[in-house]
C-alpha positions as a Markdown table, in Angstrom:
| # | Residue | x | y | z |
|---|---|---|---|---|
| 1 | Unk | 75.2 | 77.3 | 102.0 |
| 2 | Unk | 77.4 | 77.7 | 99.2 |
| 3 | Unk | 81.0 | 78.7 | 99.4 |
| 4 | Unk | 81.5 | 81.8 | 97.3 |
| 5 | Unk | 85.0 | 83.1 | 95.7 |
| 6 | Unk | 84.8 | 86.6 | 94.2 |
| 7 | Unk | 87.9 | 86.2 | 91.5 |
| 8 | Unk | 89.2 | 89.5 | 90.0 |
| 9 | Unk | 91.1 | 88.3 | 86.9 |
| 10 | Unk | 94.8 | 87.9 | 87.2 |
| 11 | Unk | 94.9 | 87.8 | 90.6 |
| 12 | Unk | 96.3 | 86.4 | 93.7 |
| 13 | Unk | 92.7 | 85.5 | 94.0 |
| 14 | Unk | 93.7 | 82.3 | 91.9 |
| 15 | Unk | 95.1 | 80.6 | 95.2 |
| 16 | Unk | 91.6 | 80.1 | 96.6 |
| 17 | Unk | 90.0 | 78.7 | 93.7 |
| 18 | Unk | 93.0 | 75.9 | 93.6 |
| 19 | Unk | 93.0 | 75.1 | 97.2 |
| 20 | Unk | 89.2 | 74.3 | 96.7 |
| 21 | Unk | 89.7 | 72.3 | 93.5 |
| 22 | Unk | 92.1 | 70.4 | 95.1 |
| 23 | Unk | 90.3 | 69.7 | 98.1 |
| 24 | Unk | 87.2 | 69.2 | 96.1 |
| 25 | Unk | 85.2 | 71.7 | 98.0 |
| 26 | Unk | 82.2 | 73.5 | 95.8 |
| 27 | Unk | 81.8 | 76.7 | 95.1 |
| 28 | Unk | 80.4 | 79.9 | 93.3 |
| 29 | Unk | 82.7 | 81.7 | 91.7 |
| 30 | Unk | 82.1 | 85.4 | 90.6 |
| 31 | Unk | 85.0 | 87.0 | 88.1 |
| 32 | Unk | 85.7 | 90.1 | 87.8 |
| 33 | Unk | 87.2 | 92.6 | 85.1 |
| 34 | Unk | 90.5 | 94.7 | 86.1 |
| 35 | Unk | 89.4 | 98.7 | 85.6 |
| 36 | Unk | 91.9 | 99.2 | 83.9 |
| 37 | Unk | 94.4 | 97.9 | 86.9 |
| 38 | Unk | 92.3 | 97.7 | 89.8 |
| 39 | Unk | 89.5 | 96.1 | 90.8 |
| 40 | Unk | 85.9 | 97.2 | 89.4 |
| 41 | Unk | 83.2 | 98.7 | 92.1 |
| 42 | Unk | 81.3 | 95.8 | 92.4 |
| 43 | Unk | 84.5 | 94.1 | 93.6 |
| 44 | Unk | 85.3 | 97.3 | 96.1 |
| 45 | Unk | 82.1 | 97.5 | 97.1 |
| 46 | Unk | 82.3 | 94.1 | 98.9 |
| 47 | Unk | 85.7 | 94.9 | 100.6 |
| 48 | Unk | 87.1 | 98.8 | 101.1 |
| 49 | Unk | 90.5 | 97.9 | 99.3 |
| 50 | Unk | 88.7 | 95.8 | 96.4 |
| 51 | Unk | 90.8 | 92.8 | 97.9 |
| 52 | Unk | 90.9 | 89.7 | 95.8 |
| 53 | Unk | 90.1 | 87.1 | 96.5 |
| 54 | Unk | 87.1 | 88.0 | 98.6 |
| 55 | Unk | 85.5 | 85.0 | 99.9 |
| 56 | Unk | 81.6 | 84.9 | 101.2 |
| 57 | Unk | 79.8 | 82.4 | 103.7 |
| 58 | Unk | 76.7 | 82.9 | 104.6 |
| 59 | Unk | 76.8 | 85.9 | 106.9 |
| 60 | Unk | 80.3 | 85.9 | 106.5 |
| 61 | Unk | 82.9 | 88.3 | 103.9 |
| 62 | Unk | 86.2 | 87.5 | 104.4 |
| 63 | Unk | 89.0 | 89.3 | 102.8 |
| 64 | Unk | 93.0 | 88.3 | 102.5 |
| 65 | Unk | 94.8 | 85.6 | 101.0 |
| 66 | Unk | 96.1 | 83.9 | 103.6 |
| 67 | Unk | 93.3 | 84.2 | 105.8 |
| 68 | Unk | 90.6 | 82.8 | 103.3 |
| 69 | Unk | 92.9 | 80.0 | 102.5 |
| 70 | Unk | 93.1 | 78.8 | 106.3 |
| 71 | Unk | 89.2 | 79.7 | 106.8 |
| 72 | Unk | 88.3 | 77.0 | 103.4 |
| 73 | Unk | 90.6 | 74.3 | 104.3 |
| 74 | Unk | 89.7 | 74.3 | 108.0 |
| 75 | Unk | 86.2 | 75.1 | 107.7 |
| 76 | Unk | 85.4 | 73.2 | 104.5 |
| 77 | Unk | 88.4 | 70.9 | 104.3 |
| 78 | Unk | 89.0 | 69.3 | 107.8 |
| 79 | Unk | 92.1 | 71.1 | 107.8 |
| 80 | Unk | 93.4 | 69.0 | 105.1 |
| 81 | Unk | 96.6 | 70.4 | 103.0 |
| 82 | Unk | 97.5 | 72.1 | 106.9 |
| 83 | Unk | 100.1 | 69.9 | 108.3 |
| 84 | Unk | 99.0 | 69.8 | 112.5 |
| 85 | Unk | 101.5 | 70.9 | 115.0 |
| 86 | Unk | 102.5 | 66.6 | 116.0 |
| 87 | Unk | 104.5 | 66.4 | 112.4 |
| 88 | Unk | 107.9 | 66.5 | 111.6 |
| 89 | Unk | 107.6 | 68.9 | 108.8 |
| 90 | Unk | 105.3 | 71.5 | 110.8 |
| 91 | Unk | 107.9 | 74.0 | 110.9 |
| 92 | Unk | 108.7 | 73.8 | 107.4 |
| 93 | Unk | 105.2 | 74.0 | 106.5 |
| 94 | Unk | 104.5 | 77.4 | 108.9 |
| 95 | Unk | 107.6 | 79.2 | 107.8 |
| 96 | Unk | 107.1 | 78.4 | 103.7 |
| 97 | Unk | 103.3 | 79.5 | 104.1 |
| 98 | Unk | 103.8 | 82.7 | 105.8 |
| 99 | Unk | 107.0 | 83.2 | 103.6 |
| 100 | Unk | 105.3 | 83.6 | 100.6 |
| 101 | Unk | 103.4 | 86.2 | 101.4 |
| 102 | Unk | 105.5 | 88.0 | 104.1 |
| 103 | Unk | 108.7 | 88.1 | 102.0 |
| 104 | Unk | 108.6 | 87.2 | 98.8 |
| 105 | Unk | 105.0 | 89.5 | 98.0 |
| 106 | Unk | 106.7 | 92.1 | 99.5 |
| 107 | Unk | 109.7 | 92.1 | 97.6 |
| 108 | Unk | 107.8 | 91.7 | 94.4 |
| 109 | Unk | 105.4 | 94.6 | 95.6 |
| 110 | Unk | 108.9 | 96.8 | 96.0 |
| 111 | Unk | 110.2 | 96.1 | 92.3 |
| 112 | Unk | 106.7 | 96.7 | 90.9 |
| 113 | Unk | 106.4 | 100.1 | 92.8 |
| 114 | Unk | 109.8 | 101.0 | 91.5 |
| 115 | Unk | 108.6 | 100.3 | 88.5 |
| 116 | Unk | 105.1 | 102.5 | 88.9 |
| 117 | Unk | 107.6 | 105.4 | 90.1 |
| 118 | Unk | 109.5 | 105.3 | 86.8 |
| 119 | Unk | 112.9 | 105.3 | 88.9 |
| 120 | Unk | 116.1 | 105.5 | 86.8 |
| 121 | Unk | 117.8 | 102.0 | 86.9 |
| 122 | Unk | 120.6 | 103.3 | 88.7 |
| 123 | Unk | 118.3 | 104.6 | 91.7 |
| 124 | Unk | 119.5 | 103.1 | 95.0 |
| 125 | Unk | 115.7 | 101.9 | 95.6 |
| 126 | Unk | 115.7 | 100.0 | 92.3 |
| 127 | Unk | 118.5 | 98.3 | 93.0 |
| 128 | Unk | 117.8 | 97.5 | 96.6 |
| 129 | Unk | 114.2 | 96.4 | 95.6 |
| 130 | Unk | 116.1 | 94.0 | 92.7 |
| 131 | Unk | 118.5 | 92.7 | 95.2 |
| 132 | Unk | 115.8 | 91.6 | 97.3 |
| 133 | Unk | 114.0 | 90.0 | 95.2 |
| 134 | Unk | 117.2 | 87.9 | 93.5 |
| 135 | Unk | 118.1 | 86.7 | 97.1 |
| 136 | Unk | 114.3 | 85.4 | 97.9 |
| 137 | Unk | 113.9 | 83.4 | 94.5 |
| 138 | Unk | 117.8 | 82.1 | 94.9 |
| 139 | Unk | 116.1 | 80.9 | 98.5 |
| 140 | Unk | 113.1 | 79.2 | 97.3 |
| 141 | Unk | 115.3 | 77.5 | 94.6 |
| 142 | Unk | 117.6 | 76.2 | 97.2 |
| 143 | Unk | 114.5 | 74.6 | 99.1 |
| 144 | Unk | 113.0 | 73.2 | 96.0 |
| 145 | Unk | 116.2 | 72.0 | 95.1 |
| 146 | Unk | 116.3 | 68.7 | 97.1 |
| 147 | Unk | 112.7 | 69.1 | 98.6 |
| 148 | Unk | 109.6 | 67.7 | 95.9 |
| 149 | Unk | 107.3 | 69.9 | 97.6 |
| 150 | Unk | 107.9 | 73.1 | 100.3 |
| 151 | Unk | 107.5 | 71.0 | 103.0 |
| 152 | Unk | 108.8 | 68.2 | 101.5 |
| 153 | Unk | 107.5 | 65.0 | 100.1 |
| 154 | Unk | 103.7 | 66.4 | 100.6 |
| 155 | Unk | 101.7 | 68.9 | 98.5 |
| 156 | Unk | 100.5 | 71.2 | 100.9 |
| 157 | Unk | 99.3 | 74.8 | 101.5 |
| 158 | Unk | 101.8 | 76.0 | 101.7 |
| 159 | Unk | 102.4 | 75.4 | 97.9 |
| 160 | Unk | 99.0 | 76.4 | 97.1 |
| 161 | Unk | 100.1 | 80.3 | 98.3 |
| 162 | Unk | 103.7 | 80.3 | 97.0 |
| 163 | Unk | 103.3 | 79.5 | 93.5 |
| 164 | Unk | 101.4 | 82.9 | 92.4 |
| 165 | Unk | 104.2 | 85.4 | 92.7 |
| 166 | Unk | 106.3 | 83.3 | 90.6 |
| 167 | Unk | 103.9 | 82.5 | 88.1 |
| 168 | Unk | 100.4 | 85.0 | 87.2 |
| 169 | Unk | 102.6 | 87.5 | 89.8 |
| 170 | Unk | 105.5 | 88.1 | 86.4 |
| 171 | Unk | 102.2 | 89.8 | 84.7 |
| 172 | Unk | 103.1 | 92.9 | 86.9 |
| 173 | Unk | 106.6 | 92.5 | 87.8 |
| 174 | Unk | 109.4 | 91.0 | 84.9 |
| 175 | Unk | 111.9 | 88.8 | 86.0 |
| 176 | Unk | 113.6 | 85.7 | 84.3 |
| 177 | Unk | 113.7 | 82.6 | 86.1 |
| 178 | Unk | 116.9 | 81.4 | 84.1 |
| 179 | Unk | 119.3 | 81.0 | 86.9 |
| 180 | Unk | 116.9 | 79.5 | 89.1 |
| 181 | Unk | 116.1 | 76.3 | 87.3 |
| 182 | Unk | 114.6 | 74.7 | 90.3 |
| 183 | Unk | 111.9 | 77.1 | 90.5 |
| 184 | Unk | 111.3 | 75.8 | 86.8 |
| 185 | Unk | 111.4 | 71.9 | 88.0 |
| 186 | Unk | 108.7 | 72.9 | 90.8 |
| 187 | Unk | 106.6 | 74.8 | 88.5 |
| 188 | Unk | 106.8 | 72.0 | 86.5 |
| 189 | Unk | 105.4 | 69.3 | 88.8 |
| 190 | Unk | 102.6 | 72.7 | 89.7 |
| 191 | Unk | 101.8 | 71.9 | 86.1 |
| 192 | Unk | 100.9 | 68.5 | 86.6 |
| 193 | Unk | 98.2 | 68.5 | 89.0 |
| 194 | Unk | 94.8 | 68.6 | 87.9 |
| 195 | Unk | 93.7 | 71.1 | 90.0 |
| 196 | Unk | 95.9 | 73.6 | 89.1 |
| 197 | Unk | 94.5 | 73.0 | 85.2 |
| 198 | Unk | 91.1 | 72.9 | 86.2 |
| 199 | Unk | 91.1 | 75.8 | 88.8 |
| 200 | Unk | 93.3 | 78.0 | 86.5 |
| 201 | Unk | 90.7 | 77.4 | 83.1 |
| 202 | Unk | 88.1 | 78.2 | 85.6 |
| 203 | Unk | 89.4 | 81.5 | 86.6 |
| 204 | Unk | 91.2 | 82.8 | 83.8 |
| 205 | Unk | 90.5 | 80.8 | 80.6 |
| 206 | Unk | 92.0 | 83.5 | 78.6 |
| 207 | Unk | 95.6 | 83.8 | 80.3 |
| 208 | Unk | 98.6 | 82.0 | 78.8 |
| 209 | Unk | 100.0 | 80.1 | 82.6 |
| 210 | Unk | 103.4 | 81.6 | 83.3 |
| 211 | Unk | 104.7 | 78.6 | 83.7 |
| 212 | Unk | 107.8 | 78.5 | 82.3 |
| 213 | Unk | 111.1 | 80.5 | 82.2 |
| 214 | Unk | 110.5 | 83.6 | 80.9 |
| 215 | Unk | 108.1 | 86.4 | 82.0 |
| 216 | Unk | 104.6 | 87.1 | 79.9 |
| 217 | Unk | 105.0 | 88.9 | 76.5 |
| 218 | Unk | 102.6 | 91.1 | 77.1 |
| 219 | Unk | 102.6 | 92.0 | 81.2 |
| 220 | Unk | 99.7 | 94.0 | 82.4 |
| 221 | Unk | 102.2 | 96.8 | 84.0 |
């Protein structure tokens, strides 16, 4: 049975179809449209929230970004790009794949509802919500700094989840990466791979990668 990835367009939904490009695992992908925002009803109709990505497998529809990453590379992949418990950079690995989601989303998700809210700059929320999200990317520039990859030498999956909310993620939420210039370095080595090209023209041929330091021109919120 074939693997399939339902992709709403500039999305974190991007993360599955790169793990399985780099992993060379095949797959059906299915895109979908933003309506206007949020995801279409074809897309909601296979998950209650309209998740993306949206992964099916056989009998099997499995929704979250962190769980259909695990599901493909241990399921599809042999576990590969999952470091195993026995090396020395396991710890590393767990705390930079979780971390992505678990703080940095989040404090991304804060600005951007800020931002829905049309809060005054000088609201305590706004600021609080900006604070938190300056001290997460001055922490991933400090581990990037002297560390090729999260978990060091090795390209793992944990990179595959981080890079989003630094990258498609400024579509929705504006921030300069000007004072975090390792950030730039690592997306710069992201830019590199293959697999990142390939699963990005794939997904969303028409998005300019936000790759560099600046957010997108033209941001979708």
């Amino acid at each position: 049975m074939t693997l399939t990835i339902h992709h709403l367009h500039v999305s974190a939904s991007e993360r599955a179809l790169w793990l399985c490009e780099e992993l060379g695992i095949p797959y059906e992908l299915k895109t979908y449209d933003r309506q206007p925002l949020l995801a279409p009803p074809e897309l909601k109709a296979l998950h209650p929230q309209g998740s993306a990505p949206t992964i099916q497998d056989g009998d099997l529809t499995l929704a979250e970004t962190g769980a259909c990453i695990e599901y493909i590379a241990h399921k599809h992949g042999n576990g590969r790009l999952f470091l195993p418990p026995s090396h020395p950079n396991y710890a590393d690995f767990l705390y930079w794949f979780h971390w992505s989601n678990g703080t940095l989303m989040g404090n991304v998700g804060r600005v951007m509802m800020a931002k829905f809210a049309k809060l005054e700059a000088d609201n305590s929320m706004v600021g609080y919500s900006n604070d938190r999200l300056a001290k997460s990317l001055k922490m991933l520039d400090d581990r990037v700094k002297e560390n090729k990859w999260l978990a060091g030498e090795e390209f793992t999956a944990a990179d595959v989840m981080m890079v989003f909310p630094v990258t498609t993620g400024r579509y929705f939420v504006q921030f300069s990466l000007k004072e975090y210039p390792n950030i730039v370095a690592y997306l710069g080595r992201v830019s590199q791979r293959p697999a990142y090209r390939k699963a990005m023209e794939k997904g969303d041929p028409q998005m300019e990668l936000a790759l560099g330091v600046e957010s997108p021109e033209k941001p979708i919120v």
